[in-house]
N, C-alpha and C positions, 0 to 999 in steps of 0.2 A: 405495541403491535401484537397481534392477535395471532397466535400460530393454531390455531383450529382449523382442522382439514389436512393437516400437514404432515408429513413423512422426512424427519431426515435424524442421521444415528451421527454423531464420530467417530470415525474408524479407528480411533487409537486410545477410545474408551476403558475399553477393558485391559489396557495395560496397569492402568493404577487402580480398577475398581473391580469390583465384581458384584454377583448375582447370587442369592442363597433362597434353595426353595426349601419349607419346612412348614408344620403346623405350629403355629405360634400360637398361647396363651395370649386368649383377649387382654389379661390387664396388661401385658404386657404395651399394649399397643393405645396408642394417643389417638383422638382423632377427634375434629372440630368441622361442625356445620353451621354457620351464621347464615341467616334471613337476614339482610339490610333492615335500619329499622324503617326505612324510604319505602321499600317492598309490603314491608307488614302493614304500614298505615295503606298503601294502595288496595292491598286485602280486604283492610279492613273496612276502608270505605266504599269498598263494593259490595260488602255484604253486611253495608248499617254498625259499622261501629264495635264490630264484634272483638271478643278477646285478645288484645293481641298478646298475652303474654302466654296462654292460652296454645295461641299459634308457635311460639316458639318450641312447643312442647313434641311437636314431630320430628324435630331434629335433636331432641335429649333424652328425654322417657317417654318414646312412644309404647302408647298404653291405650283399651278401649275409650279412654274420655277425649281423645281425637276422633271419634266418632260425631261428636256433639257439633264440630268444626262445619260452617260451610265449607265448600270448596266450586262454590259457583263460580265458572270463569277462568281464564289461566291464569295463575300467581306462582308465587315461589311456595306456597307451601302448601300447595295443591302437588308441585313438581314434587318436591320432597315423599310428601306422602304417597303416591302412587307410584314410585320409584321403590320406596321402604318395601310396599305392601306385596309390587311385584316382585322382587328381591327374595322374601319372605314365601309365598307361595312357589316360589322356582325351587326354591331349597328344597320344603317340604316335598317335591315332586320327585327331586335329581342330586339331591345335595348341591354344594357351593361348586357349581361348572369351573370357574377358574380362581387363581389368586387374587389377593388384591395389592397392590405396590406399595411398600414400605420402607421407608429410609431411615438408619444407624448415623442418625444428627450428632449426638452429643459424645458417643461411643459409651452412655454408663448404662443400658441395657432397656432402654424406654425408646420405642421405633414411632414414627410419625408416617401418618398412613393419608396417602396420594396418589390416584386416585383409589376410591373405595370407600369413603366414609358414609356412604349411605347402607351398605354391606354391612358396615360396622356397628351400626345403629341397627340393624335388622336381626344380626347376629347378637346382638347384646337382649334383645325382644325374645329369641326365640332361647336363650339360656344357654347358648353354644359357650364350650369352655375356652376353642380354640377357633383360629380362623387360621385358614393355607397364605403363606402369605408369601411374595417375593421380594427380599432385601437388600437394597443397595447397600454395599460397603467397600470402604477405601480401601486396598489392602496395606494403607502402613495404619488403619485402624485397630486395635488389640482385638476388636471382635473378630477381624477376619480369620486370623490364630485361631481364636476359639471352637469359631465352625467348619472352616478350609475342609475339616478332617471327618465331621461327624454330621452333616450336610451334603446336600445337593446341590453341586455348586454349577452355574452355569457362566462358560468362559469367551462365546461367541456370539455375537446380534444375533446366527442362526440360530441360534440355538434358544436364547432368550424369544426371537419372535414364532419360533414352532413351541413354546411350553404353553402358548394361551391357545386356547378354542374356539372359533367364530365363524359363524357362518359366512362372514362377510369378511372383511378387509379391517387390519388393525392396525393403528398407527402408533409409530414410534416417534418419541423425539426426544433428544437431548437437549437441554433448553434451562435448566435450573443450576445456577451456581453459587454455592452457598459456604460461607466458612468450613475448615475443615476441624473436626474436633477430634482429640486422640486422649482416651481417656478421662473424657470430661474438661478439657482442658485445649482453650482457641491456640491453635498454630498460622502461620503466615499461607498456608498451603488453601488450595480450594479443594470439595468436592464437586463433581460434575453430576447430579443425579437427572434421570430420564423420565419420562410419563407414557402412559399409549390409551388410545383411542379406539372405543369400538365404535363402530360402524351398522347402518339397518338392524336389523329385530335385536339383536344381544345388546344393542345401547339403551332399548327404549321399548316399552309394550307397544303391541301392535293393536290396533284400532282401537274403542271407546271402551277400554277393560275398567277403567272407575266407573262409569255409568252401569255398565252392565254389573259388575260385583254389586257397589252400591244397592240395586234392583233385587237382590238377593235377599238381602237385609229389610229391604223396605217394603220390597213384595210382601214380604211372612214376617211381619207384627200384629198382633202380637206375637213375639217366640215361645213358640210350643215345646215346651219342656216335660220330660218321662223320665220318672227316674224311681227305682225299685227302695225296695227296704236297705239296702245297703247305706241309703245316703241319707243324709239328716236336711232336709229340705232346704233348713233356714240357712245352710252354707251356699246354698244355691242364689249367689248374688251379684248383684252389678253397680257401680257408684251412679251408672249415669239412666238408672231408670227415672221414667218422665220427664227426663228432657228432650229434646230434639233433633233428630238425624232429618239429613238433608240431603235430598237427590236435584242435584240442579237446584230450582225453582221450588220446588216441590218441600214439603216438610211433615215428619208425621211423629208420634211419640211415642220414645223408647218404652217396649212396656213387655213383659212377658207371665206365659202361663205356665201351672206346675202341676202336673199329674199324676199319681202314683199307679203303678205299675205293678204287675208280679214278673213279667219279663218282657222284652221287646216284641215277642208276640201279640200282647195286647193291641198294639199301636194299630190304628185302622184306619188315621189318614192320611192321605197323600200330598206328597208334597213337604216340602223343608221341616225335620226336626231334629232335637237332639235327644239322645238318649243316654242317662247316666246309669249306671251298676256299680259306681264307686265313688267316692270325691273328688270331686274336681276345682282345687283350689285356687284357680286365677278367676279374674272376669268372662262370666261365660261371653260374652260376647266377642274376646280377644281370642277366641276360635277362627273366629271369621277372617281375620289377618291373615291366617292360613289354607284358606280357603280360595281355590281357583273357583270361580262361577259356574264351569263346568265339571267340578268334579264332588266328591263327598271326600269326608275324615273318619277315620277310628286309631283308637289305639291297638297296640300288637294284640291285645287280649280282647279286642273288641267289647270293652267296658265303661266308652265312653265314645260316642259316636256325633258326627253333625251329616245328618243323611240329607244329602241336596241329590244331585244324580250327576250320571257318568260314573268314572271309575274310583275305586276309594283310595285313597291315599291315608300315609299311615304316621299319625301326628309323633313328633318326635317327643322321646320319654324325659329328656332335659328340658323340654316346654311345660310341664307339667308338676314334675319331680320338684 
């Protein structure tokens, strides 16, 4: 039975459990996103057979050669990816808006992350060392000892449903009953953990934001690349030149140009470029992940720039570093 849509807490939850807010170190945290392999072949044969192993790669090491991926049509891994990309651009924007939920399963220091693994995935893309995370624990668990004291603990439903932010309405539910483990070690006991639900624009981008970003990309190919004496040209690279990016229906070839510079003054035309003043060692094209449709990138020293228009936004130095 499907509790989506639904609201309801146990009021006598927080007697044996609690709530811990903190920034967690990513390795610390687990997190799993499966495609059916039923979904990928429906993908796949909507858009001729294409890679499906390929397609799994949105939900593990998303990296620019998800570019190359159709995403004609609704699928699961069209959802995943425009979820990831919006995830990714919000941060560069605002940082991480709220936690993401995580449960102290086993008790030996490895938390299992529900919901938020798309976050997860986002935040492992963008070189984030930690994520804010909120942690279910039992209190006859050792972790709770641990942190009671050196933590942010939160001991009322009020108080857990004012810590998230939305514009809209969030749901809570109690709903998951799972062995209890103390120590790494099954007792006869349960824990009860919770889930919650956002609601309107903070669940989901609002109108046609893949088409329109996609248009970004596919408008301005070839990419017009500037970059001074600082940089050794030939690091100026992509795995996935001349292959194929896809708008809808549409398809065009990955290709870009390279022109040296003595400073971003040269630059004389209008319209989407990048400009480099130092090296820039990932995929130049895994810029674009970070990239709102409406906005531009630079770094704090404005030594590496993706000039699109609107306002600039300031690419994080663990994306890079």
């Amino acid at each position: 039975m499907s509790t989506q849509g639904k609201d309801f807490f146990k009021s006598n939850w927080f007697e044996s459990h609690a709530v811990f807010l903190f920034d967690c170190p990513l390795d610390r945290l687990d997190w799993y996103l499966d495609i059916p392999g039923v979904l990928l072949q429906e993908w796949a044969d909507l858009n001729n057979n294409s890679d499906i192993e390929l397609a799994k790669c949105v939900t593990t090491d998303f990296s620019a050669k998800i570019l190359t991926l159709p995403l004609n049509g609704y699928s699961q891994v069209r959802h995943h990816f425009e979820k990831i990309t919006w995830l990714t651009q919000s941060y560069v924007k605002s940082g991480w808006k709220n936690s993401v939920k995580a449960v102290n399963t086993t008790d030996t220091g490895t938390f299992i992350v529900h919901p938020g693994t798309n976050r997860c995935v986002a935040a492992n893309f963008l070189g984030c060392k930690t994520l804010p995370i909120m942690l279910t624990v039992h209190k006859d668990q050792n972790l709770y000892n641990e942190l009671k004291d050196s933590k942010h603990e939160i001991t009322t439903e009020q108080e857990l449903r004012d810590s998230l932010n939305s514009s809209d309405t969030i749901l809570f539910r109690t709903e998951i009953e799972e062995d209890l483990f103390i120590g790494g070690h099954r007792t006869d006991q349960k824990m009860i953990d919770f889930t919650y639900e956002f609601l309107g624009s903070d669940a989901w981008p609002e109108g046609d934001r893949l088409h329109n970003w996609q248009s970004v990309i596919f408008d301005n190919l070839p990419l017009n690349i500037y970059y001074t004496k600082n940089v050794d040209p030939s690091t100026i690279n992509t795995k996935i030149l001349g292959k194929c990016f896809y708008r809808k229906t549409d398809k065009a070839t990955i290709s870009i140009t390279k022109t040296l510079v003595d400073s971003e003054d040269d630059i004389a035309i209008d319209g989407l470029y990048i400009y480099l003043d130092k090296p820039f060692n990932r995929d130049i094209f895994e810029l674009f992940f970070l990239l709102d449709y409406n906005s531009s990138l630079c770094t704090k020293d404005n030594k590496v720039k993706l000039v699109n228009k609107g306002e600039f936004f300031i690419i994080p130095e663990h994306f890079y570093v």
